[in-house]
N, CA, C and O atoms as CSV, one atom per row, in Angstrom:
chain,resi,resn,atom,element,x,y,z
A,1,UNK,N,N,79.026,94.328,147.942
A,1,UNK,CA,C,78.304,94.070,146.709
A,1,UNK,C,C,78.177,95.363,145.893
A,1,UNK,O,O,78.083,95.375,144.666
A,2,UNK,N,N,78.181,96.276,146.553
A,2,UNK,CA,C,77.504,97.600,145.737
A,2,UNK,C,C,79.134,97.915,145.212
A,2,UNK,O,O,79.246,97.827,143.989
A,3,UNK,N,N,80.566,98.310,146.044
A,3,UNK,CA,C,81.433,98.337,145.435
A,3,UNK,C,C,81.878,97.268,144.241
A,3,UNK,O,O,82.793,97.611,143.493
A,4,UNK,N,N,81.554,96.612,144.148
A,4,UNK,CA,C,81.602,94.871,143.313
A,4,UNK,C,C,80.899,95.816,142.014
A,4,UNK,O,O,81.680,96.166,141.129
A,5,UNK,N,N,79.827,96.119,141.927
A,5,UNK,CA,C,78.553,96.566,140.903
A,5,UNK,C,C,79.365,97.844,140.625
A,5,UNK,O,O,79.872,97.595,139.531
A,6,UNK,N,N,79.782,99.088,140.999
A,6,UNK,CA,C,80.622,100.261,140.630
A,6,UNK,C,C,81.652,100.000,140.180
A,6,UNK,O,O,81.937,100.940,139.439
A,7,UNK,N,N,82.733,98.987,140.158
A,7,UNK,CA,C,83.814,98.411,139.660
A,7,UNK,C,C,83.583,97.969,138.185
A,7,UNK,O,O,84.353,98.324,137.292
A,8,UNK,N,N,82.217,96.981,137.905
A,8,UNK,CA,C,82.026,96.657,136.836
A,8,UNK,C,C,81.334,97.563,136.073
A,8,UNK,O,O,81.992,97.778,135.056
A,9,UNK,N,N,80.433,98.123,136.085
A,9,UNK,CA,C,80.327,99.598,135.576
A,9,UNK,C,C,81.154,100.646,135.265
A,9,UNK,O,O,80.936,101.254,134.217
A,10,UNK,N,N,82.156,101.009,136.052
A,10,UNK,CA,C,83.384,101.332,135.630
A,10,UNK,C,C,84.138,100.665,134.955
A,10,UNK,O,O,85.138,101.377,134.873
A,11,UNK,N,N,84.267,100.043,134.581
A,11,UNK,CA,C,85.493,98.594,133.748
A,11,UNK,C,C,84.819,98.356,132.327
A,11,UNK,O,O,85.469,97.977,131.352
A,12,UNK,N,N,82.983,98.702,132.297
A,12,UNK,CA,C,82.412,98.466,131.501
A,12,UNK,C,C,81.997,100.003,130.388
A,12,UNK,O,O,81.723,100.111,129.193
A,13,UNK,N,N,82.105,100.781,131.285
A,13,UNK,CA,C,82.065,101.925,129.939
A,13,UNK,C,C,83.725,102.465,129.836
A,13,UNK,O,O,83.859,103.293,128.934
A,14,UNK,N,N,84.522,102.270,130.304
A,14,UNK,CA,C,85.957,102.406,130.008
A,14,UNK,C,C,86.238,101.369,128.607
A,14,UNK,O,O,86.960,101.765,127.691
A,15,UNK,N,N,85.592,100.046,128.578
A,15,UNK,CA,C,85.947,99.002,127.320
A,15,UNK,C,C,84.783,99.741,126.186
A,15,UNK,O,O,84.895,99.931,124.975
A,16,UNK,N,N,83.832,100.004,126.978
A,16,UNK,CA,C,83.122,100.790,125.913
A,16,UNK,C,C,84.090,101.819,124.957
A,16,UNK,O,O,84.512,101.584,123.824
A,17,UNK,N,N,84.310,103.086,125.823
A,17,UNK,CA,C,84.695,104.268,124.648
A,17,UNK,C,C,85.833,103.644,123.861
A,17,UNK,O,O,86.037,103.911,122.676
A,18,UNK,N,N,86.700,102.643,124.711
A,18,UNK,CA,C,88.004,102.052,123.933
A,18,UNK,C,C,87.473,101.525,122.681
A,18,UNK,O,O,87.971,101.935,121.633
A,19,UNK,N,N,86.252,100.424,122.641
A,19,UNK,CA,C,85.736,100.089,121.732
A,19,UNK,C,C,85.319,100.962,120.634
A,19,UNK,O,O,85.565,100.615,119.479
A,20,UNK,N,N,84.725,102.036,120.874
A,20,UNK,CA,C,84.386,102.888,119.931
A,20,UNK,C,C,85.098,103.799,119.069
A,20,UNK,O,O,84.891,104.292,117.960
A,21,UNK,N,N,86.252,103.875,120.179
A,21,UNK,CA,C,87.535,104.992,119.270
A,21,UNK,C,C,87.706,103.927,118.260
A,21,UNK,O,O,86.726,104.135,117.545
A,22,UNK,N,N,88.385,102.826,117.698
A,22,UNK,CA,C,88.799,101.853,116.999
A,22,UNK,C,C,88.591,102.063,115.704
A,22,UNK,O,O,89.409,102.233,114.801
A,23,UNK,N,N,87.197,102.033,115.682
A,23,UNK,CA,C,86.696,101.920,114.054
A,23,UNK,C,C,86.606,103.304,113.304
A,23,UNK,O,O,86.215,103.362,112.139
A,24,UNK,N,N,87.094,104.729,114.227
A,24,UNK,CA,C,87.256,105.608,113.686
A,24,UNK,C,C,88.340,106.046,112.655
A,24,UNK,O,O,89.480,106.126,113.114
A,25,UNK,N,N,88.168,106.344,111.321
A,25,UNK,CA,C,89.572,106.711,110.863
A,25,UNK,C,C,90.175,107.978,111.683
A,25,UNK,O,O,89.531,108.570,112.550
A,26,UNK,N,N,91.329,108.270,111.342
A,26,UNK,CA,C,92.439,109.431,112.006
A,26,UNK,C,C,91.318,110.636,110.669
A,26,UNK,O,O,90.762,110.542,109.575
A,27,UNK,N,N,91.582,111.718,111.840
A,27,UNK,CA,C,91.142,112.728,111.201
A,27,UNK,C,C,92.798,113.879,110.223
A,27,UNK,O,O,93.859,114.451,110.473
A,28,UNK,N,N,91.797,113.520,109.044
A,28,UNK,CA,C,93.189,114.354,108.228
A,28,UNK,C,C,93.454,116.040,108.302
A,28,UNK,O,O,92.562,116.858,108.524
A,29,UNK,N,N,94.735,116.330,108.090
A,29,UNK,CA,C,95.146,117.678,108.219
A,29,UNK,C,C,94.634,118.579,107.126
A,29,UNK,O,O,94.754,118.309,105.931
A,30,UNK,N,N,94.115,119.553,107.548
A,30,UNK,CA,C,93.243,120.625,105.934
A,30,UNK,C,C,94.645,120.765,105.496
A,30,UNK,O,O,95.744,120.894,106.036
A,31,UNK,N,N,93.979,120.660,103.832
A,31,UNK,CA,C,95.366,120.841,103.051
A,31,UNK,C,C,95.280,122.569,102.463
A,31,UNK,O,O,95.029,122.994,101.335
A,32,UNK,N,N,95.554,123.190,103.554
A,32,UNK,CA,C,96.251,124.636,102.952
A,32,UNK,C,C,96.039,125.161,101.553
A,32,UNK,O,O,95.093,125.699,100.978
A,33,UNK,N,N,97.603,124.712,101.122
A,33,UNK,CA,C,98.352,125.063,100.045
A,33,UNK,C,C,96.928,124.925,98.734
A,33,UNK,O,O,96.829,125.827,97.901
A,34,UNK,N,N,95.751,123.505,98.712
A,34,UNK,CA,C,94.748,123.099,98.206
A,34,UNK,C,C,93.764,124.435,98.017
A,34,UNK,O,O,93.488,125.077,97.003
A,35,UNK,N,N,93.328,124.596,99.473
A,35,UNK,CA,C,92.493,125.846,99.559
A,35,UNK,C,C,92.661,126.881,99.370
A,35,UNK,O,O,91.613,127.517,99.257
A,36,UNK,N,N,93.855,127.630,99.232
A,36,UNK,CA,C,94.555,128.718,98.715
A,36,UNK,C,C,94.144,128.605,97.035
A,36,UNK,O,O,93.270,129.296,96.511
A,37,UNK,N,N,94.832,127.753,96.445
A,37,UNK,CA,C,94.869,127.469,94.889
A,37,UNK,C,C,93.084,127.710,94.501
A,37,UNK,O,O,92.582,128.483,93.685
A,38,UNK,N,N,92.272,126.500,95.647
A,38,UNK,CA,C,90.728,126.853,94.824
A,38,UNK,C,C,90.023,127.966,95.116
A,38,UNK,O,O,88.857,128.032,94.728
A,39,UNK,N,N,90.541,128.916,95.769
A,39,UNK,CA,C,90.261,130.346,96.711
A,39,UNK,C,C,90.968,131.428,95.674
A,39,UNK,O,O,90.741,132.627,95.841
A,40,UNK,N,N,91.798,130.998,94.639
A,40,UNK,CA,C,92.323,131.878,93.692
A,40,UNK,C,C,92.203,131.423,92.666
A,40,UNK,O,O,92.850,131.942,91.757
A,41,UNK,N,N,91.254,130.161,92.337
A,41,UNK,CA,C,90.866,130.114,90.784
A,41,UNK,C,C,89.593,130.232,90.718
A,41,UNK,O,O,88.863,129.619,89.939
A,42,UNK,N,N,89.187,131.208,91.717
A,42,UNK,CA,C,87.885,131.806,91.822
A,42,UNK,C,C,88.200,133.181,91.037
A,42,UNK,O,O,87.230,133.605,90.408
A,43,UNK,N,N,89.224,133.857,90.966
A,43,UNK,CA,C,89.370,134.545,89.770
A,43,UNK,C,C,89.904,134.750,88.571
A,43,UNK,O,O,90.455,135.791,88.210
A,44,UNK,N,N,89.765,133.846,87.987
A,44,UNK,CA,C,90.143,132.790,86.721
A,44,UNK,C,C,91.520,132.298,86.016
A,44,UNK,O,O,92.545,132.335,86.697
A,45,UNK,N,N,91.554,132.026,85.224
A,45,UNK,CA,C,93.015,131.881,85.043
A,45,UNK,C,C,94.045,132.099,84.916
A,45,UNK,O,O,95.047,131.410,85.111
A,46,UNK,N,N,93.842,133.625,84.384
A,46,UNK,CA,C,95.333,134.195,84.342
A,46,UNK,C,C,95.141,135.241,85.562
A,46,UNK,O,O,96.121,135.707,86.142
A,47,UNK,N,N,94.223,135.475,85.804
A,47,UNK,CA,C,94.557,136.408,87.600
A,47,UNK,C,C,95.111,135.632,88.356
A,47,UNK,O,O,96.145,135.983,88.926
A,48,UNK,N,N,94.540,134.327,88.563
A,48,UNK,CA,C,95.504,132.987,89.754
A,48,UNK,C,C,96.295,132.951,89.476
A,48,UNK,O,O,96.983,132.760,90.479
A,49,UNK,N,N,96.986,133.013,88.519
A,49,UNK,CA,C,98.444,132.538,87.553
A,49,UNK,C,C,99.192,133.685,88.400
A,49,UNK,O,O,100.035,133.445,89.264
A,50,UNK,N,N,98.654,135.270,87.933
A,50,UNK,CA,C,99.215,136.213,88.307
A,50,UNK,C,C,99.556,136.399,89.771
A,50,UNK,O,O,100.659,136.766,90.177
A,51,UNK,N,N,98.194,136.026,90.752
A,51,UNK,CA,C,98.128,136.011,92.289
A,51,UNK,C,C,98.592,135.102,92.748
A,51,UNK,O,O,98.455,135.208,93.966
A,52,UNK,N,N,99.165,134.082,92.464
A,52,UNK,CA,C,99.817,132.620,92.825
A,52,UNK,C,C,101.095,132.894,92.531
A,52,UNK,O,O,101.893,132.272,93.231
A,53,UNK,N,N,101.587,133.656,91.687
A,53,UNK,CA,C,102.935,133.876,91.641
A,53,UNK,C,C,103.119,135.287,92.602
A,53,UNK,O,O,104.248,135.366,93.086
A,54,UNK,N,N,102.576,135.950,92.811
A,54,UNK,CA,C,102.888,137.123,93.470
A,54,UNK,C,C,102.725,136.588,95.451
A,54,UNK,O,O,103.436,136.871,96.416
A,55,UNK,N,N,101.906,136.044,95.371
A,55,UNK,CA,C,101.933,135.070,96.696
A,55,UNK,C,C,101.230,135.985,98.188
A,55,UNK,O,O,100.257,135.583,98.828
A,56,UNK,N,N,101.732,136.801,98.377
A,56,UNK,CA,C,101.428,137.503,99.315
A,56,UNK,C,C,100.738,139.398,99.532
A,56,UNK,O,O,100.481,139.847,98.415
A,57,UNK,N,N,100.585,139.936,100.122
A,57,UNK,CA,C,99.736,140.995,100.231
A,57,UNK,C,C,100.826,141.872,100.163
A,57,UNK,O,O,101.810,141.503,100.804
A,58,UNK,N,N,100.932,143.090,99.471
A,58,UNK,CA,C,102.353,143.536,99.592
A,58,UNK,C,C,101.998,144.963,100.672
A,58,UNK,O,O,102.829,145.863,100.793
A,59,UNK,N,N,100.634,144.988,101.411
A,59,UNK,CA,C,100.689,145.878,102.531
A,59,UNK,C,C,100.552,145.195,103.629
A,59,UNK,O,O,100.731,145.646,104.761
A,60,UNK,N,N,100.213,144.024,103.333
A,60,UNK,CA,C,100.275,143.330,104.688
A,60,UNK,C,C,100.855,141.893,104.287
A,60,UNK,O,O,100.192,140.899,103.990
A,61,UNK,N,N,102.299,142.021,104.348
A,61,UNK,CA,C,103.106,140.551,103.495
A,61,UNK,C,C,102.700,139.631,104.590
A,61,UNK,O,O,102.843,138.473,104.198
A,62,UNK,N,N,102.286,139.683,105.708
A,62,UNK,CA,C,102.200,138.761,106.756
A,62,UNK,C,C,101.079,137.755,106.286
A,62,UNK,O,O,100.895,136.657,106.812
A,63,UNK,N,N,100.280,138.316,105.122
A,63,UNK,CA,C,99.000,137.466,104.827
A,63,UNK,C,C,99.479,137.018,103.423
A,63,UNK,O,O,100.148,137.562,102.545
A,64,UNK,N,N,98.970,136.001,103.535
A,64,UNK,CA,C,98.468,135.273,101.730
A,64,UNK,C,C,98.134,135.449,101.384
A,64,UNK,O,O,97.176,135.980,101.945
A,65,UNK,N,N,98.032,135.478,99.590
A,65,UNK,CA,C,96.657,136.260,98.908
A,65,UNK,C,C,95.979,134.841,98.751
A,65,UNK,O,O,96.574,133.807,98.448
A,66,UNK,N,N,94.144,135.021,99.104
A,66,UNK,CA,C,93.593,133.913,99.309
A,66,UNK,C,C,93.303,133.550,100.728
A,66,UNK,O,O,92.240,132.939,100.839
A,67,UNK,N,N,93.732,133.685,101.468
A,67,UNK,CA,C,93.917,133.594,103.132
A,67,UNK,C,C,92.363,134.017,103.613
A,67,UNK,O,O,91.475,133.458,104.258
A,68,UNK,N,N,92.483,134.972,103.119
A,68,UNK,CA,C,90.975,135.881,103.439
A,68,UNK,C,C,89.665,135.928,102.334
A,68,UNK,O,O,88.622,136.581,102.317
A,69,UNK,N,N,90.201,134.993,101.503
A,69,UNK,CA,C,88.982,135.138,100.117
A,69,UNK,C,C,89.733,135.832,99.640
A,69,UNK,O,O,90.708,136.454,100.061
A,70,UNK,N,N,89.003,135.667,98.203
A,70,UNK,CA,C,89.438,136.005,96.917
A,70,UNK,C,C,90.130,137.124,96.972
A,70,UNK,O,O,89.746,137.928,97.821
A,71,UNK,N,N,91.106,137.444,96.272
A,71,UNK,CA,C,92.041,138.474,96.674
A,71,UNK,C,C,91.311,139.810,95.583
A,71,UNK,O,O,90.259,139.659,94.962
A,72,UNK,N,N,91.875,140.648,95.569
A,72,UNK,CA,C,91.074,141.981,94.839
A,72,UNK,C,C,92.278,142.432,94.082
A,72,UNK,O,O,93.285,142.646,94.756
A,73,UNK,N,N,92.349,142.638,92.599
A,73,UNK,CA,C,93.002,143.545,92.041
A,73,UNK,C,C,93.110,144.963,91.786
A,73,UNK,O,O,92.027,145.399,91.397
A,74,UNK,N,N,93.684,145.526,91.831
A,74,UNK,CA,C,93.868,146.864,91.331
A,74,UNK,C,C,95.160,147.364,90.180
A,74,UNK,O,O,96.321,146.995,90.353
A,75,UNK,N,N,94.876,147.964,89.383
A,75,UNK,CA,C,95.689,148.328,88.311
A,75,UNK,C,C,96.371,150.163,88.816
A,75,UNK,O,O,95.829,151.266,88.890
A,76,UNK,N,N,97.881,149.619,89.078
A,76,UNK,CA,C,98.205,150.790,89.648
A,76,UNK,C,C,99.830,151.174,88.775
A,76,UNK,O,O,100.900,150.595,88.588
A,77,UNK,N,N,99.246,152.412,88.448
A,77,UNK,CA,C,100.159,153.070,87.239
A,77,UNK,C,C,100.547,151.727,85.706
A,77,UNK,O,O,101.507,151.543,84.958
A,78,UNK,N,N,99.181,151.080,85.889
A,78,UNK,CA,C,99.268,150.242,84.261
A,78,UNK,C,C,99.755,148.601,84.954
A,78,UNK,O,O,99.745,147.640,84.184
A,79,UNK,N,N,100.080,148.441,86.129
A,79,UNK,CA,C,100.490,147.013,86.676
A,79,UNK,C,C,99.365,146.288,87.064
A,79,UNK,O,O,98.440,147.090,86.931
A,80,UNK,N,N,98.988,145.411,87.398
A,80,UNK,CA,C,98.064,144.734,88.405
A,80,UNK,C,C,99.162,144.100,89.234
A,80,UNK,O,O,100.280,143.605,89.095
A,81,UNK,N,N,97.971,144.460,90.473
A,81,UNK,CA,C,98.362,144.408,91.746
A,81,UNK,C,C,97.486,143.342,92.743
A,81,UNK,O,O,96.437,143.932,92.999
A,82,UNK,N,N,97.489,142.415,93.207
A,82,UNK,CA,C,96.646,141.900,94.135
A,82,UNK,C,C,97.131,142.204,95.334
A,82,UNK,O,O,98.317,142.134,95.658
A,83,UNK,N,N,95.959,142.644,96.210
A,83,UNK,CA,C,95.892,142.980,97.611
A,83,UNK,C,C,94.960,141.969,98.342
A,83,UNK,O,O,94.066,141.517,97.626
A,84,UNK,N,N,94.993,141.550,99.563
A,84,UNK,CA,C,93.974,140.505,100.379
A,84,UNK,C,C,92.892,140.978,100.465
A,84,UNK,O,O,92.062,140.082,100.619
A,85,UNK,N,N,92.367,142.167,100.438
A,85,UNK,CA,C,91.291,142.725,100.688
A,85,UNK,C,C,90.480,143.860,100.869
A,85,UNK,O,O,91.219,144.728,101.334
A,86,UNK,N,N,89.316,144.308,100.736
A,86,UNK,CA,C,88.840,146.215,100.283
A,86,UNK,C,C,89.813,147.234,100.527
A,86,UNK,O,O,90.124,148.106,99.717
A,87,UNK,N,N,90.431,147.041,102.046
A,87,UNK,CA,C,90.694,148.271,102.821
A,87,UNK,C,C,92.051,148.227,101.971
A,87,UNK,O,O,92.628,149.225,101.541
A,88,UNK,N,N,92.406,147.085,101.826
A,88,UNK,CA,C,94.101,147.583,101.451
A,88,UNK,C,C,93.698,147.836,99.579
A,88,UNK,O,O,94.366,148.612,98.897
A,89,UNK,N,N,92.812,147.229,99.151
A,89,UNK,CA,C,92.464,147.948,97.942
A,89,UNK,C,C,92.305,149.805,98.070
A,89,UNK,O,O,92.712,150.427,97.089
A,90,UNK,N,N,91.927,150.342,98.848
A,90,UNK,CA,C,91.846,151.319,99.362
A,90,UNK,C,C,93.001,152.730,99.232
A,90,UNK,O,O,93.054,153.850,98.723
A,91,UNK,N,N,94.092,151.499,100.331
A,91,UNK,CA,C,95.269,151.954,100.947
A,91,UNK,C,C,96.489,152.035,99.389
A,91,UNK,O,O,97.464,152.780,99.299
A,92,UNK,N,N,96.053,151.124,98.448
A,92,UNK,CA,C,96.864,150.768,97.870
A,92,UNK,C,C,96.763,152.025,96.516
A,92,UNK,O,O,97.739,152.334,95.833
A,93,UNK,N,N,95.162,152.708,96.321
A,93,UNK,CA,C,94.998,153.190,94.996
A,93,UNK,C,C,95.443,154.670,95.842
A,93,UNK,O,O,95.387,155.587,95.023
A,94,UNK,N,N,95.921,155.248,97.402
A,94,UNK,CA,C,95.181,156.236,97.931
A,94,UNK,C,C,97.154,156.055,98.017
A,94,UNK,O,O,97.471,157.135,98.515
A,95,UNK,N,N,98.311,155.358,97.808
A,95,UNK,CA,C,99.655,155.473,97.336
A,95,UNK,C,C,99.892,154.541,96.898
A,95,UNK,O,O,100.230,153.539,97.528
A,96,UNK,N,N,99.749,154.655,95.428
A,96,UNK,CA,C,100.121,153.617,94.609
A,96,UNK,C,C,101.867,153.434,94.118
A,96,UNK,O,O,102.290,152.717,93.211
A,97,UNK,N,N,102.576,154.230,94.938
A,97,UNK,CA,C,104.160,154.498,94.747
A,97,UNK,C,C,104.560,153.653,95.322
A,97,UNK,O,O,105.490,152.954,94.920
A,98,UNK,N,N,103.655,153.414,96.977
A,98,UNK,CA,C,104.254,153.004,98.164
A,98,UNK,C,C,103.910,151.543,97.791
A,98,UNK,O,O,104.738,150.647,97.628
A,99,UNK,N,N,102.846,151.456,97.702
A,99,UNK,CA,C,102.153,149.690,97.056
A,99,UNK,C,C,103.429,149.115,95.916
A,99,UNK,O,O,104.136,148.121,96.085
A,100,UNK,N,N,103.455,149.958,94.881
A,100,UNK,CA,C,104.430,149.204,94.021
A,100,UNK,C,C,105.661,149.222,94.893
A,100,UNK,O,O,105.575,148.107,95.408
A,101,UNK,N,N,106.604,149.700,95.322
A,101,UNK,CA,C,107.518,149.739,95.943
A,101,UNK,C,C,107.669,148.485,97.189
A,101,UNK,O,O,108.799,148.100,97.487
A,102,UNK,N,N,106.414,147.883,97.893
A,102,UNK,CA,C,106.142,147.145,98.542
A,102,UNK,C,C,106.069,146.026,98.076
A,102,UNK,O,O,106.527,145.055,98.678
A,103,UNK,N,N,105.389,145.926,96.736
A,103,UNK,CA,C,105.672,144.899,95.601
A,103,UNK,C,C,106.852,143.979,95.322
A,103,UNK,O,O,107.084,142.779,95.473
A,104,UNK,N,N,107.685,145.344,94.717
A,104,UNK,CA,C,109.262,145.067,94.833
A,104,UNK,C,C,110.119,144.234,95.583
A,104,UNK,O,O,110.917,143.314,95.401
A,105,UNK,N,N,109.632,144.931,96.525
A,105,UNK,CA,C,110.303,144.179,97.804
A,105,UNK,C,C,109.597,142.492,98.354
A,105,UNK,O,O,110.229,142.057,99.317
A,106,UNK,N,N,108.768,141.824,98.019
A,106,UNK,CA,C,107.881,141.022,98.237
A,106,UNK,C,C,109.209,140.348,97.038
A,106,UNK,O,O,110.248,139.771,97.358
A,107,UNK,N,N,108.609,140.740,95.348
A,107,UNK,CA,C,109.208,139.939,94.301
A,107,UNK,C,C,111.045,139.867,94.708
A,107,UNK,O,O,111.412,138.695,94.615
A,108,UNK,N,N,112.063,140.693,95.063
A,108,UNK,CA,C,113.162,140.757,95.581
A,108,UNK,C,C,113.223,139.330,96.578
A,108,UNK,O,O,113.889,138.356,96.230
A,109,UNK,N,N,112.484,139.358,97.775
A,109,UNK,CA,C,113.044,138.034,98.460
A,109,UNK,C,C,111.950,137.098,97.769
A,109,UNK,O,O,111.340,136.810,98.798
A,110,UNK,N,N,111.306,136.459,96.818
A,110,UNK,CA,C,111.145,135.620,96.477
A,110,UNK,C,C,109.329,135.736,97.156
A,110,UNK,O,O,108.759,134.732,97.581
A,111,UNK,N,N,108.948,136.529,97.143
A,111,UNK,CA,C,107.534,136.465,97.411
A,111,UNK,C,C,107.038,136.059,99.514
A,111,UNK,O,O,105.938,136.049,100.067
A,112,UNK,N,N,108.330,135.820,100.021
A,112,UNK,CA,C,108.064,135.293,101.281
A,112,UNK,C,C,107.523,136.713,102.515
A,112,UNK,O,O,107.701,137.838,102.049
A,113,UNK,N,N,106.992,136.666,103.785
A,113,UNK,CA,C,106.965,137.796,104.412
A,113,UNK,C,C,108.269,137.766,105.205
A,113,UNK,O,O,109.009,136.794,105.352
A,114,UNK,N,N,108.425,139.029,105.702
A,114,UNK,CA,C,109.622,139.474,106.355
A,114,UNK,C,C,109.437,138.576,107.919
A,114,UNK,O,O,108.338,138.338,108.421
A,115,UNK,N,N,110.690,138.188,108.483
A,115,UNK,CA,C,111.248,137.287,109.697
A,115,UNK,C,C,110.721,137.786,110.673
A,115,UNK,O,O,110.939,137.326,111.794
């Protein structure tokens, strides 16, 4: 009897959780590409324009601009420049030869990071 009673108790919260998954919708995938765009029209329109086309960090191409919050400009020898963040704002005004030159190379393959 007692195995009889553990069988149905078992049989009975197994139809349970089955029951409950059901009426859940599928959980959707964060849309990226979305949060990037509203993470860079946090600095208005023609900086996003500018940072959306430039795409990536040109001291650290491995990152997105936006990835990390709002990206930071700097104006180096008369250009603007977006960097991901303080330190490379930093790195970037402390050789601004090497930053533009890093630039270059970012706009050359099409804004992507290196393989």
């Amino acid at each position: 009897m007692r195995v009889s009673c553990l069988r149905w108790s078992l049989l009975l919260f197994v139809a349970a959780l089955l029951a409950g998954c059901k009426g859940k919708p599928a959980a959707k995938a964060p849309d990226a590409a979305g949060e990037l765009k509203a993470t860079l029209a946090q600095l208005g329109p023609e900086d996003a324009r500018l940072a959306e086309r430039q795409g990536f960090c040109p001291l650290m191409p491995e990152v997105r601009l936006g990835e990390m919050g709002p990206p930071h400009k700097v104006v180096l020898r008369g250009r603007p420049v977006f960097v991901c963040c303080r330190n490379c704002v930093r790195r970037a005004q402390e050789d601004p030869d090497k930053t533009l030159a890093a630039l270059k190379e970012l706009q050359e393959r099409g804004s992507f990071p290196p393989k």
